[in-house]
mmCIF file as Biopython writes it, N, C-alpha, C and O atoms, coordinates in Angstrom:
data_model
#
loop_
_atom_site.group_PDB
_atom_site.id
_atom_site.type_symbol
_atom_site.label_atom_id
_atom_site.label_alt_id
_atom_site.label_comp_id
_atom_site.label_asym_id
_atom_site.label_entity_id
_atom_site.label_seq_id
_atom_site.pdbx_PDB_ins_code
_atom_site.Cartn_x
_atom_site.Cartn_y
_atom_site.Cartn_z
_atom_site.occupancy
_atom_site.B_iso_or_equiv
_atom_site.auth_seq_id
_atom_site.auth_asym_id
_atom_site.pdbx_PDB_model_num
ATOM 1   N N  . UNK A ? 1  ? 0.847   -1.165 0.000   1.0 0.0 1  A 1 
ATOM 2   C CA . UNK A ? 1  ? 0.000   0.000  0.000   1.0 0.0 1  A 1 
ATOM 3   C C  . UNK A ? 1  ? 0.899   1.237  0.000   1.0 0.0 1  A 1 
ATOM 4   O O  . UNK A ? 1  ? 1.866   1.319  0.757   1.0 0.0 1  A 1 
ATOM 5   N N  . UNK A ? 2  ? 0.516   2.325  -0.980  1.0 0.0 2  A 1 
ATOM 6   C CA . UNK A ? 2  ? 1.720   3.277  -0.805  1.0 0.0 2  A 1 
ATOM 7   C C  . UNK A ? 2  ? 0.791   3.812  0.126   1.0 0.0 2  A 1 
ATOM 8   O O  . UNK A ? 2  ? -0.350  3.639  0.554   1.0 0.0 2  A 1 
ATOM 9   N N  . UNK A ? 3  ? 2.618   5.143  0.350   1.0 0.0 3  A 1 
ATOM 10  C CA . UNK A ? 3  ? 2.210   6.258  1.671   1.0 0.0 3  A 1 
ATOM 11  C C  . UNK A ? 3  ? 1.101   7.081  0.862   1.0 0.0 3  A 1 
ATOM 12  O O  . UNK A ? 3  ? 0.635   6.826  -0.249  1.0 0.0 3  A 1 
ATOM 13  N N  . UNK A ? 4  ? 0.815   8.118  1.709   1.0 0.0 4  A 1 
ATOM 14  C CA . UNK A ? 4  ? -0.118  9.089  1.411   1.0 0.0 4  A 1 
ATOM 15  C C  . UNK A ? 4  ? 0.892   10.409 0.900   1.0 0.0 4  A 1 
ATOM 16  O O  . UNK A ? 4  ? 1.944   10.537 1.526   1.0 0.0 4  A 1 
ATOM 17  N N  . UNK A ? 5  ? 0.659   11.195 0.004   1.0 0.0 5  A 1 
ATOM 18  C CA . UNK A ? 5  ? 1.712   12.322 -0.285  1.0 0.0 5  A 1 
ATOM 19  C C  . UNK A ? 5  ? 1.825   12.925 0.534   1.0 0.0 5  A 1 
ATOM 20  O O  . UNK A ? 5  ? 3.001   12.969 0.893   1.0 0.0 5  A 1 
ATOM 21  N N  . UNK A ? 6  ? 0.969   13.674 1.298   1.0 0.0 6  A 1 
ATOM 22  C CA . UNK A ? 6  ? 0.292   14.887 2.306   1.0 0.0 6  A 1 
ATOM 23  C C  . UNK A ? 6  ? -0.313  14.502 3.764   1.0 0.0 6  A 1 
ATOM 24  O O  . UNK A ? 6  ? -1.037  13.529 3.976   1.0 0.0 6  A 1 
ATOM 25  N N  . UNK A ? 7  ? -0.092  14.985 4.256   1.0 0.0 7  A 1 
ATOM 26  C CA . UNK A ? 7  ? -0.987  14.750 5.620   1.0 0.0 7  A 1 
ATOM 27  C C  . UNK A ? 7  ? -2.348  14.582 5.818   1.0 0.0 7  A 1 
ATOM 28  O O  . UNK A ? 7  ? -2.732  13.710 6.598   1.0 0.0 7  A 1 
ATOM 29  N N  . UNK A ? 8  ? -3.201  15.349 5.175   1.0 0.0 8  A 1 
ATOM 30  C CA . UNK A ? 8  ? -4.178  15.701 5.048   1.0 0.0 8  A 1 
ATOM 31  C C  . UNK A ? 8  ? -5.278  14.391 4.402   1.0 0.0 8  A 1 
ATOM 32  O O  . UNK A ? 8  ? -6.369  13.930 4.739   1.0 0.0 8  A 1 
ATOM 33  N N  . UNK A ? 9  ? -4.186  14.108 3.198   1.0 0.0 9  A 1 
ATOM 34  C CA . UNK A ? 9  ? -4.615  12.768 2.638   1.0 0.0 9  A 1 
ATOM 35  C C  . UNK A ? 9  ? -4.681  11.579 3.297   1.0 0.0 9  A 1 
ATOM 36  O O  . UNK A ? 9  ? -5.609  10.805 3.060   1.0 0.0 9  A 1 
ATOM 37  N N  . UNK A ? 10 ? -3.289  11.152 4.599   1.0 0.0 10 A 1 
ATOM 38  C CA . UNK A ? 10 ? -3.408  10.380 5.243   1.0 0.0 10 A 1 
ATOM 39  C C  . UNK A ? 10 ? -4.634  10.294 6.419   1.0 0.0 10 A 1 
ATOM 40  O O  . UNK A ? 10 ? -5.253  9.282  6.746   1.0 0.0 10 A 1 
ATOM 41  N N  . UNK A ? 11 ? -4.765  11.445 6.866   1.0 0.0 11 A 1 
ATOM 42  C CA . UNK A ? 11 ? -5.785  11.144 7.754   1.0 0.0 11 A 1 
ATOM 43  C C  . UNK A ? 11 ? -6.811  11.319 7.734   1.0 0.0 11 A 1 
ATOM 44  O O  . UNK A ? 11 ? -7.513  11.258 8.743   1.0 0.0 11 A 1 
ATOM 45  N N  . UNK A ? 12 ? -7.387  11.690 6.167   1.0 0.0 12 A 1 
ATOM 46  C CA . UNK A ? 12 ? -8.674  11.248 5.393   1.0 0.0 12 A 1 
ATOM 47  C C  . UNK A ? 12 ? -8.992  9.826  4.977   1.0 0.0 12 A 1 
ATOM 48  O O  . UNK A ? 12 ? -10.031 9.280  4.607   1.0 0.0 12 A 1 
ATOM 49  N N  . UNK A ? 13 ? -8.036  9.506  5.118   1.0 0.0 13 A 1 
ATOM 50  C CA . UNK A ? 13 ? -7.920  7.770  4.780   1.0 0.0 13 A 1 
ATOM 51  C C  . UNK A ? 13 ? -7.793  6.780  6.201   1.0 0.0 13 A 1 
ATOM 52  O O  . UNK A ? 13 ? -8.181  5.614  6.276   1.0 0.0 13 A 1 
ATOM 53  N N  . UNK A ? 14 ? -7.208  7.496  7.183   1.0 0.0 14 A 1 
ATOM 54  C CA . UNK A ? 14 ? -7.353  6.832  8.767   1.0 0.0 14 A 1 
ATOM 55  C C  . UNK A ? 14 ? -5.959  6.318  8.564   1.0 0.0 14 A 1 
ATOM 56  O O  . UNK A ? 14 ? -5.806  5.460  9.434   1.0 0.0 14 A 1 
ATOM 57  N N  . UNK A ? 15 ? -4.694  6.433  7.732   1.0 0.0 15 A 1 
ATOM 58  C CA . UNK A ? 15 ? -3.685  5.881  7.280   1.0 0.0 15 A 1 
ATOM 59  C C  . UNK A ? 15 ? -2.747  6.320  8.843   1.0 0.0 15 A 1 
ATOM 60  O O  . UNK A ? 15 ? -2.839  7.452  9.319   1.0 0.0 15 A 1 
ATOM 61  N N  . UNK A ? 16 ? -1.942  5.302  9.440   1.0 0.0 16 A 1 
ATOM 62  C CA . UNK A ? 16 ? -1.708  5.683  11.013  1.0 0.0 16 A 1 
ATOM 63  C C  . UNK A ? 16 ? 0.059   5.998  10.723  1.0 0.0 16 A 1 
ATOM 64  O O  . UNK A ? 16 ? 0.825   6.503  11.543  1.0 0.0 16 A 1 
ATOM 65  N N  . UNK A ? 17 ? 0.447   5.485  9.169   1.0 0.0 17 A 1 
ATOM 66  C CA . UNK A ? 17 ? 1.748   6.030  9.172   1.0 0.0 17 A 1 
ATOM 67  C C  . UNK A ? 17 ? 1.957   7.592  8.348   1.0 0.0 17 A 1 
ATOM 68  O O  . UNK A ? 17 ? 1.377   8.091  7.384   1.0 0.0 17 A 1 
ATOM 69  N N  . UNK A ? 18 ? 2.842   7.973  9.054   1.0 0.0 18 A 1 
ATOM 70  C CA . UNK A ? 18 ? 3.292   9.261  8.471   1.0 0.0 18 A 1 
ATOM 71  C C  . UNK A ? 18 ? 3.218   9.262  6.072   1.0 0.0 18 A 1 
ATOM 72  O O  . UNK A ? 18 ? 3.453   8.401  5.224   1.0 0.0 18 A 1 
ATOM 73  N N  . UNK A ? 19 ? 2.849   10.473 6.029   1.0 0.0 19 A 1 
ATOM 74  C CA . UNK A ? 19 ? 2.857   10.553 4.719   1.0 0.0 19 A 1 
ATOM 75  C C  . UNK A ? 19 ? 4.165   11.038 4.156   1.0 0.0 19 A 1 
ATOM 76  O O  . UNK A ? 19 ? 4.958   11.612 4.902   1.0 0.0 19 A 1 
ATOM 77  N N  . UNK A ? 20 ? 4.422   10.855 2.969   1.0 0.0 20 A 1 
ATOM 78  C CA . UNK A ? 20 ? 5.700   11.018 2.325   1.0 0.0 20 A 1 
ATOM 79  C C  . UNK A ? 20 ? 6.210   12.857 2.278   1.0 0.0 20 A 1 
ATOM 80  O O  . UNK A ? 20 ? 7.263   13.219 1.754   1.0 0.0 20 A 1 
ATOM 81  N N  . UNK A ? 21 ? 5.516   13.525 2.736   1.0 0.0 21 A 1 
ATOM 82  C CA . UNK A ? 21 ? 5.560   15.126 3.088   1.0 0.0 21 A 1 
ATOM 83  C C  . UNK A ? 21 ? 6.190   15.193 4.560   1.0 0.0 21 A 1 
ATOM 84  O O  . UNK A ? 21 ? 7.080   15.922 4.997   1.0 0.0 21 A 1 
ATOM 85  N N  . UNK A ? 22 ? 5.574   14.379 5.064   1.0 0.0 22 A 1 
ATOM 86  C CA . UNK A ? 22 ? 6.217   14.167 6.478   1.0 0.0 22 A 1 
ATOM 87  C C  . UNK A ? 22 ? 7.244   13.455 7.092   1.0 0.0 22 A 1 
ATOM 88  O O  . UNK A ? 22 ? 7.781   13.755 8.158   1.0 0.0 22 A 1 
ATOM 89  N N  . UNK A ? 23 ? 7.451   12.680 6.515   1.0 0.0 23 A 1 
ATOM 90  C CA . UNK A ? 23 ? 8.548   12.319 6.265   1.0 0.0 23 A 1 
ATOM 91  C C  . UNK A ? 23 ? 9.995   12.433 5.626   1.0 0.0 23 A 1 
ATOM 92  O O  . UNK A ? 23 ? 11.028  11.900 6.033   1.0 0.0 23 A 1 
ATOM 93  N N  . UNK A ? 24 ? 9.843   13.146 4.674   1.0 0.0 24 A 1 
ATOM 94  C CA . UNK A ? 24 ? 10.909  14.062 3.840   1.0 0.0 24 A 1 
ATOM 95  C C  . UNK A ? 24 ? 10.681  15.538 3.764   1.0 0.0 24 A 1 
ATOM 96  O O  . UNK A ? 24 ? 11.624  16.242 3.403   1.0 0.0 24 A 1 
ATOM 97  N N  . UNK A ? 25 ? 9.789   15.960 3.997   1.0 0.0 25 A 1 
ATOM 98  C CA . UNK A ? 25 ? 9.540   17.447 3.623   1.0 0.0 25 A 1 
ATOM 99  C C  . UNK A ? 25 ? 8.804   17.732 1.914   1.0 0.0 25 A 1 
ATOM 100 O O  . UNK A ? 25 ? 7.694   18.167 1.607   1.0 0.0 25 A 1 
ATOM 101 N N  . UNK A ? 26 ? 10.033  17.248 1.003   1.0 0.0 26 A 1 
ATOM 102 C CA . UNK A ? 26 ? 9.890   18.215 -0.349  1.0 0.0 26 A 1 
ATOM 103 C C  . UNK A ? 26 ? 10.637  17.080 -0.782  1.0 0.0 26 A 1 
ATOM 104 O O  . UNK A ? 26 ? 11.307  16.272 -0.140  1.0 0.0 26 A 1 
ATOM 105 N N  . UNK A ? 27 ? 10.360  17.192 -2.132  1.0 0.0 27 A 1 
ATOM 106 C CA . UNK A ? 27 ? 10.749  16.660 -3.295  1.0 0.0 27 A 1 
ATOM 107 C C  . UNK A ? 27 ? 12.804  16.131 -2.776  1.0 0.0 27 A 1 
ATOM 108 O O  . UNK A ? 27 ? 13.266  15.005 -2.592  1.0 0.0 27 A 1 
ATOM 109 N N  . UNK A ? 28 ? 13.512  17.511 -2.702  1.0 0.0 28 A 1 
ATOM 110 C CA . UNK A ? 28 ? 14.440  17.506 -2.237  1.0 0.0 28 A 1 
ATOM 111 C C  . UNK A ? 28 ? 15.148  16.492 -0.755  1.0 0.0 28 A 1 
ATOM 112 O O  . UNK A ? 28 ? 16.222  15.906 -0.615  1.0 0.0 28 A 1 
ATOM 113 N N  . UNK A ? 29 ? 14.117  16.643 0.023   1.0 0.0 29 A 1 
ATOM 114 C CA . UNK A ? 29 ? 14.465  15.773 1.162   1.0 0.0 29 A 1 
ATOM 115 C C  . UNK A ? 29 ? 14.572  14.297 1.031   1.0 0.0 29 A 1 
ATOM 116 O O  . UNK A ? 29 ? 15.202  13.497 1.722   1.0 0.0 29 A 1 
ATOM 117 N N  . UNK A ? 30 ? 13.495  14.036 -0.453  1.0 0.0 30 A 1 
ATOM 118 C CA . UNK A ? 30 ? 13.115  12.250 -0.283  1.0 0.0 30 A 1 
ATOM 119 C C  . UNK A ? 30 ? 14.740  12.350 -1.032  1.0 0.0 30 A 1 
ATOM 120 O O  . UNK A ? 30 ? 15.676  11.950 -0.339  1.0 0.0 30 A 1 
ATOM 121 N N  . UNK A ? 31 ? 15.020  12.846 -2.333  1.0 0.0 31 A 1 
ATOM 122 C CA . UNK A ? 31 ? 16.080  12.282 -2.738  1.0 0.0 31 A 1 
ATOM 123 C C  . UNK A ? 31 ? 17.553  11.930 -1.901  1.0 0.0 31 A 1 
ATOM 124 O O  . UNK A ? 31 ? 18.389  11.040 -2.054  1.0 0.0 31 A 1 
ATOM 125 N N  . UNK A ? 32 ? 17.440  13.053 -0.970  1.0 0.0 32 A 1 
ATOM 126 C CA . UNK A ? 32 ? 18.371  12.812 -0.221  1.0 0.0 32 A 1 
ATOM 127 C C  . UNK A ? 32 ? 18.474  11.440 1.141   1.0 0.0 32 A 1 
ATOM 128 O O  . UNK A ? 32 ? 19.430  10.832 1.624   1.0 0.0 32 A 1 
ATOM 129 N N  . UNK A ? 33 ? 17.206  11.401 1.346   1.0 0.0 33 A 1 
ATOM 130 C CA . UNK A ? 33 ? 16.934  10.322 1.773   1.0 0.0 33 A 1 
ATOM 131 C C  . UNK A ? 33 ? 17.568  8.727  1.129   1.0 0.0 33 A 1 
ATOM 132 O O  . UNK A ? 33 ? 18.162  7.823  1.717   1.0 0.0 33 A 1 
ATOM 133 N N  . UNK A ? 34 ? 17.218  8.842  -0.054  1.0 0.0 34 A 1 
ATOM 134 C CA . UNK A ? 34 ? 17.593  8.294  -1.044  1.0 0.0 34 A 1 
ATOM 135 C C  . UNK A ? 34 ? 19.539  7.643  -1.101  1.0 0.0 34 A 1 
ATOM 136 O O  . UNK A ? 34 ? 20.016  6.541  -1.372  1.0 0.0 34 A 1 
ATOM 137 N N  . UNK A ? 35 ? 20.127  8.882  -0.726  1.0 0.0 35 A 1 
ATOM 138 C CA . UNK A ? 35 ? 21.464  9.030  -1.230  1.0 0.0 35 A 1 
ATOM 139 C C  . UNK A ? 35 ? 21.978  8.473  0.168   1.0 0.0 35 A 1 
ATOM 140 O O  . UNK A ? 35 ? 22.854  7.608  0.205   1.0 0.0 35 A 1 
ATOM 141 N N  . UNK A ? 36 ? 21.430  8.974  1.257   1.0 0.0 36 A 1 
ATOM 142 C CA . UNK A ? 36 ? 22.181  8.573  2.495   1.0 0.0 36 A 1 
ATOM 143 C C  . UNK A ? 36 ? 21.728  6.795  2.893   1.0 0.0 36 A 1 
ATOM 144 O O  . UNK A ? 36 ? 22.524  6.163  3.588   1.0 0.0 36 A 1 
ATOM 145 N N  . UNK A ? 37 ? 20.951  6.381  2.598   1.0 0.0 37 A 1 
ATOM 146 C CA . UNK A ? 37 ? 21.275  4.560  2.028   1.0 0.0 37 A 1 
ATOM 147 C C  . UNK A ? 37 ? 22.702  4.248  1.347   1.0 0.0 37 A 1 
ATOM 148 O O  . UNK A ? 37 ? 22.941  3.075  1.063   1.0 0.0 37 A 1 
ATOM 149 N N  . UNK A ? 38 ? 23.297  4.864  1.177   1.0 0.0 38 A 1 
ATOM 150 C CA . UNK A ? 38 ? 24.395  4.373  0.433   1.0 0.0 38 A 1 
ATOM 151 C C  . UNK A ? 38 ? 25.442  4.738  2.491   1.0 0.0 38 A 1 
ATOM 152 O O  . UNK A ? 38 ? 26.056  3.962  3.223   1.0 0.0 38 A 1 
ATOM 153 N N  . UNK A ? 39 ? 25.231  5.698  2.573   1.0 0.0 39 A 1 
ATOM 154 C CA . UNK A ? 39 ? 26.330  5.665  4.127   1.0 0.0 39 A 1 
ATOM 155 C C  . UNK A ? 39 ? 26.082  5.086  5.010   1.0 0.0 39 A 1 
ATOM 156 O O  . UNK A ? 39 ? 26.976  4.918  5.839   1.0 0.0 39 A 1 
ATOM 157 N N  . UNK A ? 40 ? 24.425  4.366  5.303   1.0 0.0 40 A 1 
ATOM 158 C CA . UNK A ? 40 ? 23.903  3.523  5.822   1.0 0.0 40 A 1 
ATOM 159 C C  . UNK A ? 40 ? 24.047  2.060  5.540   1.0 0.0 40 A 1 
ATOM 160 O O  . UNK A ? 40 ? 23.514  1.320  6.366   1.0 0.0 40 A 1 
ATOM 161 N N  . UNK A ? 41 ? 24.526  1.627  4.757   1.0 0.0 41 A 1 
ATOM 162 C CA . UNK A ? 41 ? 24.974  0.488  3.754   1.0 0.0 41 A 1 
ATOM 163 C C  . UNK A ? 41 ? 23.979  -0.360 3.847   1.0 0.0 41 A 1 
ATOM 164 O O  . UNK A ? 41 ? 24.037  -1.532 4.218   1.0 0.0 41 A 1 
ATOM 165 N N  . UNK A ? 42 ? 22.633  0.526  3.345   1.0 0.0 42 A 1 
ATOM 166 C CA . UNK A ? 42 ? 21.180  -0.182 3.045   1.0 0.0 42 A 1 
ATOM 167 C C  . UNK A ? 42 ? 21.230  -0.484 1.535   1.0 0.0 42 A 1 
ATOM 168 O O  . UNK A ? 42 ? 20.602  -1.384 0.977   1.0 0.0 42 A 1 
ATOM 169 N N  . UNK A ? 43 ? 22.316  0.660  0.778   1.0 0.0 43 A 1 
ATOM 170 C CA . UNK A ? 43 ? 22.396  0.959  -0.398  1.0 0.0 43 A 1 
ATOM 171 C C  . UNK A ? 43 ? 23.731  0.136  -1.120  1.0 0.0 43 A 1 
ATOM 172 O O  . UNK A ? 43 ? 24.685  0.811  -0.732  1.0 0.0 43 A 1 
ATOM 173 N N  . UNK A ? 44 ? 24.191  -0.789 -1.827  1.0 0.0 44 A 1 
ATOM 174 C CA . UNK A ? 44 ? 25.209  -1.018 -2.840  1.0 0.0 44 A 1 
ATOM 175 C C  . UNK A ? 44 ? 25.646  0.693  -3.271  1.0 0.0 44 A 1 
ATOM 176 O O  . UNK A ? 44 ? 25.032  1.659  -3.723  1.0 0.0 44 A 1 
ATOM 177 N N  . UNK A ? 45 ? 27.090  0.400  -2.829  1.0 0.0 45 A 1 
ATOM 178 C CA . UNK A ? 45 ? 27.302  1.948  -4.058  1.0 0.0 45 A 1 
ATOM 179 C C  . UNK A ? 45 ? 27.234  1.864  -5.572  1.0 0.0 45 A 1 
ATOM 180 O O  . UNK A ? 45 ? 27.008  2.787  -6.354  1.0 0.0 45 A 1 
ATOM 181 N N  . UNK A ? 46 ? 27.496  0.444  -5.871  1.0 0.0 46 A 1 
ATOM 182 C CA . UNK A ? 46 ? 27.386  0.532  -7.407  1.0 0.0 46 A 1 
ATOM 183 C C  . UNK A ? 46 ? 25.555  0.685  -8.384  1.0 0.0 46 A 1 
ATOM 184 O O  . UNK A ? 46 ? 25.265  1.051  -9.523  1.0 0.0 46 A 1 
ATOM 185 N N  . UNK A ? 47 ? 24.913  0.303  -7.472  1.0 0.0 47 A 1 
ATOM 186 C CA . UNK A ? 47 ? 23.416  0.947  -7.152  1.0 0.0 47 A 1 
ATOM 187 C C  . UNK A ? 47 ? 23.197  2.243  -7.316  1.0 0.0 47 A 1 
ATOM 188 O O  . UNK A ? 47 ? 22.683  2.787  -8.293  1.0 0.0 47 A 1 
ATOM 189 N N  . UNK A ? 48 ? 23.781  2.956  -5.888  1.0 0.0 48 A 1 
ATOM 190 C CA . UNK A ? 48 ? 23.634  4.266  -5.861  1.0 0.0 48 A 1 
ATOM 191 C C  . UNK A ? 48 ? 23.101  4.988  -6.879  1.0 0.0 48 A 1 
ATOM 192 O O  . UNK A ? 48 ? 21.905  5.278  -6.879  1.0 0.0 48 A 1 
ATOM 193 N N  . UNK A ? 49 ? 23.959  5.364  -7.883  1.0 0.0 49 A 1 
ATOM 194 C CA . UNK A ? 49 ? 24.418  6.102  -9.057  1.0 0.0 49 A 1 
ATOM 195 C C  . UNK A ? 49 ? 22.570  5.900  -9.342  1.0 0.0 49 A 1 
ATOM 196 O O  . UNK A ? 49 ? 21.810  6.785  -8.948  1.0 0.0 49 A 1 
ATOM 197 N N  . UNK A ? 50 ? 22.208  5.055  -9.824  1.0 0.0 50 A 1 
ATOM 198 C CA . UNK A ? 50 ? 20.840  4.630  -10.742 1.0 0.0 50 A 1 
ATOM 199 C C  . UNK A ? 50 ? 19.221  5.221  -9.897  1.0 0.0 50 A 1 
ATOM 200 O O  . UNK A ? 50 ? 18.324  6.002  -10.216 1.0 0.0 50 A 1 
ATOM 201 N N  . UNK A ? 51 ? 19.513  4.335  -8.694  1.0 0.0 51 A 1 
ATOM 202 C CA . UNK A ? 51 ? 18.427  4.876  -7.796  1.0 0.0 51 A 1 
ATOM 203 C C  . UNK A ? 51 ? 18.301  6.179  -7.516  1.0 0.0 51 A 1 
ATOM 204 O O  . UNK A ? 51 ? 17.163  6.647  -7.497  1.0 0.0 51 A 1 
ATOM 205 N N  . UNK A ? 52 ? 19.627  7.168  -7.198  1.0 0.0 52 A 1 
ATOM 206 C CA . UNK A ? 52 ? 19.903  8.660  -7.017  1.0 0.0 52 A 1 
ATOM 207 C C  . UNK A ? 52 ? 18.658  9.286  -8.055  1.0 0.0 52 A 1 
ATOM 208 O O  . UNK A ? 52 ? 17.644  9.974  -7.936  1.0 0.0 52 A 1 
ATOM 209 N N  . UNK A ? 53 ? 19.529  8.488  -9.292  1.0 0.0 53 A 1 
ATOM 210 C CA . UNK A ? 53 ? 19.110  9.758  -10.533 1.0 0.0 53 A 1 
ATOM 211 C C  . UNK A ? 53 ? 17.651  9.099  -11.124 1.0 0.0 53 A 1 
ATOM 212 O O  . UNK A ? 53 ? 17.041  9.654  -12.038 1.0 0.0 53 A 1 
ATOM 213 N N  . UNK A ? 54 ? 17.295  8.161  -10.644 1.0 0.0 54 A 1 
ATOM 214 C CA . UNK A ? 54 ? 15.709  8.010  -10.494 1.0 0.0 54 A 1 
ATOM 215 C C  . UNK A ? 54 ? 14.895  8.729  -9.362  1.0 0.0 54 A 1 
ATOM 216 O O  . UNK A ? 54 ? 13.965  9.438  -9.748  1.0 0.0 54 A 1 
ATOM 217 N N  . UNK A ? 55 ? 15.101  8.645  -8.152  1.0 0.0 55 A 1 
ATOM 218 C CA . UNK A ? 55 ? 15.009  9.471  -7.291  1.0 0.0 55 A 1 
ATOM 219 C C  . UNK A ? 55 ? 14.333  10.895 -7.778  1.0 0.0 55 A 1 
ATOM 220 O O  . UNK A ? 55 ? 13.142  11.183 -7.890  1.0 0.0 55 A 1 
ATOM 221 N N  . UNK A ? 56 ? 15.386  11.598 -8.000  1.0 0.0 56 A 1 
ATOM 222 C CA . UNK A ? 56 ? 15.531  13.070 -8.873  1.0 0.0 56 A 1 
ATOM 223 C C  . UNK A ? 56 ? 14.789  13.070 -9.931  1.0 0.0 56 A 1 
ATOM 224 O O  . UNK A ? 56 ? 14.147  14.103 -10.119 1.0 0.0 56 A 1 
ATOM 225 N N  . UNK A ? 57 ? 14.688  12.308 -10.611 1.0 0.0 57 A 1 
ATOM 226 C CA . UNK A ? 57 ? 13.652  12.495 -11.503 1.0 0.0 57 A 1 
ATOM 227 C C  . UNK A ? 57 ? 12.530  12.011 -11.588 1.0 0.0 57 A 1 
ATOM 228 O O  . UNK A ? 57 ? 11.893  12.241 -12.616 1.0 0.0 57 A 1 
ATOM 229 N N  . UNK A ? 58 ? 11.988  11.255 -10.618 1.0 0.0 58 A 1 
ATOM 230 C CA . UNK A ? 58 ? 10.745  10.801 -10.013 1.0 0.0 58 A 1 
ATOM 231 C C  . UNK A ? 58 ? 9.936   12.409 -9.820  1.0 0.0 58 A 1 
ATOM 232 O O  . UNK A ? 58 ? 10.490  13.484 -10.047 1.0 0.0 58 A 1 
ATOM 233 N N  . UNK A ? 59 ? 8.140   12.185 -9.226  1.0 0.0 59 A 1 
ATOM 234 C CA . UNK A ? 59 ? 7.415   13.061 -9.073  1.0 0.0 59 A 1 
ATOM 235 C C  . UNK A ? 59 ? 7.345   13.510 -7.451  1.0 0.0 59 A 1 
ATOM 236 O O  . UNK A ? 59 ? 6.700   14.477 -7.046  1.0 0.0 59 A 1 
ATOM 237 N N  . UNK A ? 60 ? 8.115   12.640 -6.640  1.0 0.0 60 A 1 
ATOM 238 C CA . UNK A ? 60 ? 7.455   12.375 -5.141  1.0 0.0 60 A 1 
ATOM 239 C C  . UNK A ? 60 ? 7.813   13.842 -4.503  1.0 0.0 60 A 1 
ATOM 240 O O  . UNK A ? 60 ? 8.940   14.330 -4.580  1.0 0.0 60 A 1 
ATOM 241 N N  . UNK A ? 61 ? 6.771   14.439 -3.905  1.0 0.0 61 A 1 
ATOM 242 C CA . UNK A ? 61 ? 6.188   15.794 -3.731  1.0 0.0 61 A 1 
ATOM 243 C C  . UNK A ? 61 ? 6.996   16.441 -4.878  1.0 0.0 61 A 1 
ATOM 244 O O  . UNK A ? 61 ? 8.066   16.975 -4.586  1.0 0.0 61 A 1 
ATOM 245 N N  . UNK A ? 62 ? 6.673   16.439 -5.849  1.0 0.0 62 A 1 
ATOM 246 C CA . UNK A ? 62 ? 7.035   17.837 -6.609  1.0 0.0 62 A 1 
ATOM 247 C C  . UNK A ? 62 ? 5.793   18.647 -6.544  1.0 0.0 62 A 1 
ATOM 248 O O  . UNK A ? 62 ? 4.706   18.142 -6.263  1.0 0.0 62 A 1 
ATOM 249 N N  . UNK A ? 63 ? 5.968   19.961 -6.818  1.0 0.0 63 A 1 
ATOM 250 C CA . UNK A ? 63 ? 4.656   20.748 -6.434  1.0 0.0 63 A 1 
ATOM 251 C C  . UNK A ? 63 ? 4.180   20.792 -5.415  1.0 0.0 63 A 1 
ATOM 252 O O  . UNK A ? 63 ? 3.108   21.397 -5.419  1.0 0.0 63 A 1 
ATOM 253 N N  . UNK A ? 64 ? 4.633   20.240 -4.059  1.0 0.0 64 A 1 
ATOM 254 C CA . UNK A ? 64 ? 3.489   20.802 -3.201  1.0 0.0 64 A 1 
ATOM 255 C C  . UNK A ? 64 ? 4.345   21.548 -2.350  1.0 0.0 64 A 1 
ATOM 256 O O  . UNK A ? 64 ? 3.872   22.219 -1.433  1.0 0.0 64 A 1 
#
């Protein structure tokens, strides 16, 4: 089940985990989220590189 984008959305839905706004902030925060899996060694570095620049060019909060 995905997250909810927004807050607002989650708890129109009764959804009890945090939404992807709340959790990252902005567009900017998820990617970075993203990048620090690699210093966490959740991430392969030879990975990295691909997921990053999907990441970044994904939609997750753009615009809000």
């Amino acid at each position: 089940m995905p997250f909810a984008q927004i807050r607002a959305e989650r708890l129109a839905t009764g959804d009890v985990r945090p939404s992807l706004q709340e959790r990252y902030q902005n567009h900017d925060g998820y990617v970075a989220a993203v990048a620090r899996l690699v210093a966490q060694r959740f991430l392969l570095p030879e990975d990295a590189a691909r997921l990053i620049s999907e990441a970044q060019a994904g939609k997750v909060l753009v615009g809000l």
